[in-house]
N, C-alpha and C positions, 0 to 999 in steps of 0.2 A: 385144408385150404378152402378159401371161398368158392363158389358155383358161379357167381358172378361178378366180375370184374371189373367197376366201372372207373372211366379217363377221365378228367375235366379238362374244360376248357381254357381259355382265356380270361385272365385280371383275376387269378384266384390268389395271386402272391402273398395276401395277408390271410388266409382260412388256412385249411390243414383239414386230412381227411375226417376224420371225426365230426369238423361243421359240416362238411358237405355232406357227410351219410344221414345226418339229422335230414337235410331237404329229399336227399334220394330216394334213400327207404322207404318212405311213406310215397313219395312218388312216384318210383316203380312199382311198388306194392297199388296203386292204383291203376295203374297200365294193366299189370295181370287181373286185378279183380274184373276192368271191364272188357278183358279179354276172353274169360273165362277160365283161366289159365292157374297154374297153381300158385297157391301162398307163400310167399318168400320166407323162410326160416330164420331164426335170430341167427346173423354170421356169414349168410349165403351171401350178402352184398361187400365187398372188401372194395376201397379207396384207391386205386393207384395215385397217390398225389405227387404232383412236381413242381407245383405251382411256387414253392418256395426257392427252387433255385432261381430264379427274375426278382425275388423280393432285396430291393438294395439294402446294401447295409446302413445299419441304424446309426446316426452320429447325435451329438449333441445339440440340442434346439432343430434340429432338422430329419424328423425320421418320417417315410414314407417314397411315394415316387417322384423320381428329378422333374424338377419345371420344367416339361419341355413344352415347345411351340414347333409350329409350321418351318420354322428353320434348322430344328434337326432333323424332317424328315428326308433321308436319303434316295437311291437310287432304286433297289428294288422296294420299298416298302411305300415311295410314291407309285409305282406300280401297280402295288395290291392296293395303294385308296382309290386310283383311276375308275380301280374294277368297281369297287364299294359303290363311286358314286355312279356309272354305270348300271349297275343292280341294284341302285337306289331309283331312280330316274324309269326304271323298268316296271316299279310297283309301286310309286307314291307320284302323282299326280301334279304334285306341288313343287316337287325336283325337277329340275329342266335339265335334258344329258347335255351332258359336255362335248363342243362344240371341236371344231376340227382344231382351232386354235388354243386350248386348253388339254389336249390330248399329250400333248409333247409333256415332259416329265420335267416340267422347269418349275423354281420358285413360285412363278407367278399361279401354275395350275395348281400348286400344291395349296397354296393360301387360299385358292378359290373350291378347291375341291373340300379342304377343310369346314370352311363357311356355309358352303352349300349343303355338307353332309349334316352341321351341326341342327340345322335348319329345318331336318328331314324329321318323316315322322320314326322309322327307328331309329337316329342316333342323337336323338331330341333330346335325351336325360343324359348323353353322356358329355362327361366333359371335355373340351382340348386338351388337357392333360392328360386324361385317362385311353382317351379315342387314340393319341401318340402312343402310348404306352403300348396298347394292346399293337399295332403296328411294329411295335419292335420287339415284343414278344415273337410274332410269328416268324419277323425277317430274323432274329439271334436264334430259334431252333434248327429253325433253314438252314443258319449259314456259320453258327458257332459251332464247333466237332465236339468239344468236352462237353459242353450243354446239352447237345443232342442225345450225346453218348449217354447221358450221365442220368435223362429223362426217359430215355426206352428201358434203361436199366429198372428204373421204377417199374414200370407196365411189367417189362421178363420179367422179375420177382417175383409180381402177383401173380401171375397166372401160374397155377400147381394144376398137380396132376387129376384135381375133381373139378377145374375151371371147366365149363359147359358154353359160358357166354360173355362176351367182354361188347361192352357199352359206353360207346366213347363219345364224346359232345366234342364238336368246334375242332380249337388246334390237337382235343385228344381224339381224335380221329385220325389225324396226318401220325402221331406217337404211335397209335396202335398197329393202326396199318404195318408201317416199319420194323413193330416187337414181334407181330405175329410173322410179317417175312422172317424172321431171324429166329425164332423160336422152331427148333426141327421136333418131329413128334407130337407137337403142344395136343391136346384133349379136345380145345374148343372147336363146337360144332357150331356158334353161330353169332358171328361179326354184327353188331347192331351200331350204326352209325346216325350220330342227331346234327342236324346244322353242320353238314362237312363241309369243308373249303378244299375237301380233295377233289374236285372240277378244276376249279381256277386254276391258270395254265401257272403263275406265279408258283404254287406249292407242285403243280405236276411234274413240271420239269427240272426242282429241285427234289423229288423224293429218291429216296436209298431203300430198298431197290426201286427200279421204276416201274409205273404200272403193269406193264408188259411180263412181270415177273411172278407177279400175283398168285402164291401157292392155293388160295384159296382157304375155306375151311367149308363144310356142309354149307352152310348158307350167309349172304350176307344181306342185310337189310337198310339201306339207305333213307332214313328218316328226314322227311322234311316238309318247312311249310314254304309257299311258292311267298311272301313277304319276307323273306329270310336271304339280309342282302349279305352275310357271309355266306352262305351256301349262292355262291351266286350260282353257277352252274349245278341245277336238280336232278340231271341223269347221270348218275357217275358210270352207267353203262357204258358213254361214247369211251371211255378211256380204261377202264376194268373188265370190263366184256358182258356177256349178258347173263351171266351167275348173279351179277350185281340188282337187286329189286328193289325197286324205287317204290315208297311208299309217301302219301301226301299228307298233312294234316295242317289244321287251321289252330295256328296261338293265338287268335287275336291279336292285339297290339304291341305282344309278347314274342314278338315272334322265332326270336333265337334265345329265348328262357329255356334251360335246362327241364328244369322241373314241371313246364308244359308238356315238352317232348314225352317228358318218361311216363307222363298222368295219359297219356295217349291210348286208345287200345288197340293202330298198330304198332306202335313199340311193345308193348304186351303181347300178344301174336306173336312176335318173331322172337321175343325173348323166351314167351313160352315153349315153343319151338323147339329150340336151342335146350331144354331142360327138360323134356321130352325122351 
């Protein structure tokens, strides 16, 4: 079994682990170089991929993700945009927060929250389409039971009995979290978390188990850069306790990219760590 385990995040539904190990590998393989830490070995990085079960199914003249607009955005996942443009508004200049009347989780805030986030400098390149998507992503792991079930299943699998360190990005940070509660005995000594949305009260107060439950593993490392408006909340201390260590780093414009996080050297550090 692999030494290290890593989650992906959000809108992977058309890759497959295999694309993704092409970006990682070479990107945490540069975490550790400027870490000083050691060289990852052909096989030491294994995929938990889940991203295919959100990929809709293929029809005739129509394959990819459903057209959606600002009017399917529902109840909790107008929620988790409020926060977006919130911790947009916190770190981009050009965003103006949302005002007491735009707060309430109505049509009208969801259109304006949409416009305003497209507007931003991170959700600049994504589109209404995609920026919906990834919203129902996070609210169907939350709040579908066979989906959820069905995606820690992936992460338990991977993780065998020479796993050392499991490396999760985005909503695979909320997966991991949840496999490693459920996993009794598991191996890994060291939790490395990139762009987590495990703050935001939205995924807190849906997680299984809840924070408060937290078996721990030797160390856990919370990765992140302060422009990084899914991680809206950057100390996952307030709600993990203080095993939880917050580390900073600067993507540039990049700033919730994967393969930033991992080219880091402290993601490197804690990884090496962990394989130690």
């Amino acid at each position: 079994m692999a030494r290290i385990v890593g989650v992906h995040g959000v809108g992977k539904q058309r890759l497959g682990s295999n694309t993704l190990l092409k970006d990682w590998e070479p990107a945490l393989a540069d975490g550790l170089d400027r870490a000083g830490g050691p060289k990852p070995a052909p096989g030491d990085l294994h995929m938990a991929f889940y991203g295919d079960l959100f990929r809709p199914a293929g029809q005739t003249l129509g394959v990819g993700d459903p057209m959606f607009t600002a009017d399917d955005v529902d109840g909790p996942e107008a929620e988790l945009l409020l926060e977006w443009w919130a911790a947009c508004a916190r770190v981009d200049p050009a965003v103006p927060p949302p005002g007491g009347d735009t707060l309430a989780r109505s049509p009208r805030a969801v259109q304006t929250a949409l416009r305003v986030l497209q507007h931003s400098r991170f959700f600049a390149e994504v589109s209404l389409r995609a920026l919906v998507f990834d919203l129902k992503q996070v609210h169907r792991y939350l709040t579908d039971d066979d989906l959820r079930a069905a995606a820690r299943s992936r992460v338990e699998e991977a993780i065998g009995p020479d796993t050392r360190v499991v490396v999760a990005h985005s909503l695979g940070s909320v997966v991991a979290y949840e496999a490693l509660c459920a996993l009794d005995g598991h191996g890994v000594r060291a939790l490395v978390t990139l762009g987590s949305p495990l703050g935001m009260r939205m995924v807190v107060d849906r997680l299984r188990p809840g924070p408060e439950t937290w078996p721990g593993t030797s160390s856990w490392t919370n990765v992140v850069d302060e422009g990084d408006v899914v991680a809206a909340v950057k100390d996952l201390s307030l709600f993990f306790g203080t095993r939880v260590v917050g580390k900073v780093v600067h993507n540039g414009s990049h700033a919730h990219d994967a393969t930033f996080y991992l080219t880091a050297k402290e993601t490197g550090e804690a990884v090496a760590g962990g394989l130690a």
